[in-house]
DOTISE-610865 format. One record per atom (N, C-alpha, C): residue number from 0; residue in one letter; atom name; x, y, z. Coordinates in steps of 0.1 Angstrom, whole numbers, plus 5000, padded with zeros to 4 digits. Layout:
! residues N
(NUM "a" "CA" (X Y Z))
...
This chain:
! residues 67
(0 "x" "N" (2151 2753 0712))
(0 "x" "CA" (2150 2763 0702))
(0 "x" "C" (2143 2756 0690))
(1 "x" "N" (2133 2765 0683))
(1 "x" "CA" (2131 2756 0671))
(1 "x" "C" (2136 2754 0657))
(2 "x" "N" (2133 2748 0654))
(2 "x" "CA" (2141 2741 0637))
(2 "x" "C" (2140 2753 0628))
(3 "x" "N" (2138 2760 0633))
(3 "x" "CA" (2138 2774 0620))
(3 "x" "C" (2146 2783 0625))
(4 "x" "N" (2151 2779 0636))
(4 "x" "CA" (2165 2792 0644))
(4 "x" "C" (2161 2802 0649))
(5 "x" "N" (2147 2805 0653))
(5 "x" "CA" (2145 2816 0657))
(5 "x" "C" (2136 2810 0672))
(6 "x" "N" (2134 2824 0677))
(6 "x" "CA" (2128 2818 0693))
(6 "x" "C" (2119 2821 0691))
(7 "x" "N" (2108 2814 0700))
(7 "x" "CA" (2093 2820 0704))
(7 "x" "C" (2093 2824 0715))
(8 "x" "N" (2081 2833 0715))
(8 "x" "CA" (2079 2843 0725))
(8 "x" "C" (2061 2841 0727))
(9 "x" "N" (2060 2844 0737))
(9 "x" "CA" (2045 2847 0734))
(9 "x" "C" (2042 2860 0740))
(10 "x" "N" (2031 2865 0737))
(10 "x" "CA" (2022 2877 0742))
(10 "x" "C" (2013 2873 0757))
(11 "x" "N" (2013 2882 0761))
(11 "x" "CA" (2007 2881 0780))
(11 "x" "C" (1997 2869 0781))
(12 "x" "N" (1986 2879 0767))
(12 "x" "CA" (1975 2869 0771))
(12 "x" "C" (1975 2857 0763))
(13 "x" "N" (1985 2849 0757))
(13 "x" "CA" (1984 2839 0752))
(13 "x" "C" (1994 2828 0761))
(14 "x" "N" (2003 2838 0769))
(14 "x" "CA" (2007 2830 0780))
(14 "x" "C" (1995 2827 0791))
(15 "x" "N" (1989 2837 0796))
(15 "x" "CA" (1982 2831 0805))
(15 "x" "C" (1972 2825 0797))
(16 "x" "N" (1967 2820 0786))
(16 "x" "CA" (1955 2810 0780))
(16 "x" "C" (1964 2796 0781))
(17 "x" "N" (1978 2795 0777))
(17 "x" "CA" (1984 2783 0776))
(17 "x" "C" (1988 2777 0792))
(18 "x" "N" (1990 2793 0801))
(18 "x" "CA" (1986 2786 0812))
(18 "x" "C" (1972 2783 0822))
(19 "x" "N" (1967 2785 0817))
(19 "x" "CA" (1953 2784 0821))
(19 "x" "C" (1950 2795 0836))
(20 "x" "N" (1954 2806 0831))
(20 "x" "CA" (1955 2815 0846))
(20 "x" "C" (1948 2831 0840))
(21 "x" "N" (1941 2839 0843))
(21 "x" "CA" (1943 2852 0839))
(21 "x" "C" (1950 2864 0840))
(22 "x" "N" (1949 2871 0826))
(22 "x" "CA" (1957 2878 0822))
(22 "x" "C" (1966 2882 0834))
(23 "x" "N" (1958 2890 0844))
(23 "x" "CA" (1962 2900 0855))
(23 "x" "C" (1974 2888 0863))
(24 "x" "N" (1973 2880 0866))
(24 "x" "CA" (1982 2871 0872))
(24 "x" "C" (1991 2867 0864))
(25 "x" "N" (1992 2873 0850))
(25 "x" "CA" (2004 2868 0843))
(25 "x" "C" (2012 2881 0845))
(26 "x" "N" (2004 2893 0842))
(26 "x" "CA" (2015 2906 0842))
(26 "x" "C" (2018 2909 0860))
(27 "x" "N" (2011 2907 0868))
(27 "x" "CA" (2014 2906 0879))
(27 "x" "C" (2029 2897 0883))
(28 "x" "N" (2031 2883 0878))
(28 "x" "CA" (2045 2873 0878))
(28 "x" "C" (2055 2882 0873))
(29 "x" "N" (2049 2890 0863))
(29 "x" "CA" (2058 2896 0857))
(29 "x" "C" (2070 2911 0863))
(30 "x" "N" (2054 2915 0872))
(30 "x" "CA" (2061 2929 0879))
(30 "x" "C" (2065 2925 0889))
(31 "x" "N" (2066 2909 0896))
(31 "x" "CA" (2073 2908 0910))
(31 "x" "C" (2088 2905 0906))
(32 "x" "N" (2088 2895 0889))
(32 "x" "CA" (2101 2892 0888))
(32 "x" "C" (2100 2872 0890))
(33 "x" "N" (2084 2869 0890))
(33 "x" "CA" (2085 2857 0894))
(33 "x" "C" (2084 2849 0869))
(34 "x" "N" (2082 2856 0865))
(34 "x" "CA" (2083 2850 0854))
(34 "x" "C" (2086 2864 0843))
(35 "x" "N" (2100 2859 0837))
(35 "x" "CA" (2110 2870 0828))
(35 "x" "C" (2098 2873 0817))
(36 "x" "N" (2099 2883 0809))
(36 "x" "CA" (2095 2893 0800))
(36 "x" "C" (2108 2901 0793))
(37 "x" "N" (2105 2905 0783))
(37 "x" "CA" (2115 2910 0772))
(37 "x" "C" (2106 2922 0768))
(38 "x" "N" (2110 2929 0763))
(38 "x" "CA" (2103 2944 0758))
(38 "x" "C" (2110 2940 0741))
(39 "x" "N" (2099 2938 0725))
(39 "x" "CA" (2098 2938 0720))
(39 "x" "C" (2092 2944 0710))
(40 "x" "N" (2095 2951 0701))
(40 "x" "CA" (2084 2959 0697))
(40 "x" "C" (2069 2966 0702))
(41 "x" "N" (2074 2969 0712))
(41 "x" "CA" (2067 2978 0722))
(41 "x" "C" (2061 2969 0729))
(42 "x" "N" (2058 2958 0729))
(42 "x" "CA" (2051 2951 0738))
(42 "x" "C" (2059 2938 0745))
(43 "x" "N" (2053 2933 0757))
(43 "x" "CA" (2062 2924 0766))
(43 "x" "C" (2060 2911 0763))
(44 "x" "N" (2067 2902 0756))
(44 "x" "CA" (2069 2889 0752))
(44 "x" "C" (2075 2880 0762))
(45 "x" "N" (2071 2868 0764))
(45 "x" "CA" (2076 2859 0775))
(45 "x" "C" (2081 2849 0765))
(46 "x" "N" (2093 2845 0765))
(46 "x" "CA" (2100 2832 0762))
(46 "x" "C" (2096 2819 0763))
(47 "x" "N" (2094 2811 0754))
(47 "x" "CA" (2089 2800 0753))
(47 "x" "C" (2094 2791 0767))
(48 "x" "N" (2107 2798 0768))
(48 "x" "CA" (2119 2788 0778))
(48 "x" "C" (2106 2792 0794))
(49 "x" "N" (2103 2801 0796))
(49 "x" "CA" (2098 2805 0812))
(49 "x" "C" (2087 2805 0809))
(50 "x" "N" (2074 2798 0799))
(50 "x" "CA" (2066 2789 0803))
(50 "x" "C" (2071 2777 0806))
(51 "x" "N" (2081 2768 0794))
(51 "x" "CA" (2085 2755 0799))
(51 "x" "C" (2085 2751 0817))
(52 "x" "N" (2091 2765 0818))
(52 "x" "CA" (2098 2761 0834))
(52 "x" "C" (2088 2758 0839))
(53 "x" "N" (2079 2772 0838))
(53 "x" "CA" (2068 2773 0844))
(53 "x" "C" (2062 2757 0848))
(54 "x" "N" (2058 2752 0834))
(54 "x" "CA" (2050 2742 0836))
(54 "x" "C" (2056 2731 0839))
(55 "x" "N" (2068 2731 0837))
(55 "x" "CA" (2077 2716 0843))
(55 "x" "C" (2078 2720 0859))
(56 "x" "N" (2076 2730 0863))
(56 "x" "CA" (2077 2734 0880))
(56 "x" "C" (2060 2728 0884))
(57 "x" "N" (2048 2730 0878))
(57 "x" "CA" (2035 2728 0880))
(57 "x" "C" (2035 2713 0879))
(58 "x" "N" (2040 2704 0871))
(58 "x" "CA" (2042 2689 0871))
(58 "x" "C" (2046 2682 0882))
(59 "x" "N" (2060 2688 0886))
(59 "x" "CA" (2063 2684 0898))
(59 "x" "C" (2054 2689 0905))
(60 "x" "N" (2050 2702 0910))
(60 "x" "CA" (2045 2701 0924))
(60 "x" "C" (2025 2691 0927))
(61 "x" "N" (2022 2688 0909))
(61 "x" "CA" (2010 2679 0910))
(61 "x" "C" (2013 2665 0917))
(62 "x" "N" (2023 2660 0907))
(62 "x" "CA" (2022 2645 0914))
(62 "x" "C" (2035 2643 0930))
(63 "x" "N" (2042 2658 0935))
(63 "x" "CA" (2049 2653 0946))
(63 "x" "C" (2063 2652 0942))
(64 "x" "N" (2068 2654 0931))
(64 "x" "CA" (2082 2650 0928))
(64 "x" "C" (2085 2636 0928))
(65 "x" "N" (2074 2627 0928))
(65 "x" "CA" (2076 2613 0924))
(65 "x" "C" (2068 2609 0912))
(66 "x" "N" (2076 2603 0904))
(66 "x" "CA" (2073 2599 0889))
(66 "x" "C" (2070 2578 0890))
């Protein structure tokens, strides 16, 4: 969480720019249930926490699960 007590969220398409994927394959994860969304002020926010995973899941599967 960050030092100001509040959480981040991001917007669809700033998730998929941080993941380097487009848009459609981010709201797509989103309608199978493969990456959580929140309904926020009318629009769907992703949790800083379910990119983390995201990309701590993409690390392992780069180098093999060996460090």
């Amino acid at each position: 969480m960050p030092k100001n007590g509040r959480r981040d969220f991001y917007s669809v398409r700033r998730a998929a720019w941080i993941l380097n994927l487009p848009s459609s394959a981010v709201s797509r994860a989103i309608r199978v249930g493969e990456l959580r969304a929140e309904p926020r002020n009318g629009r769907l926010l992703i949790p800083a926490s379910e990119l983390t995973r995201l990309l701590a899941g993409a690390a392992v599967a780069q180098d093999g699960g060996q460090k």
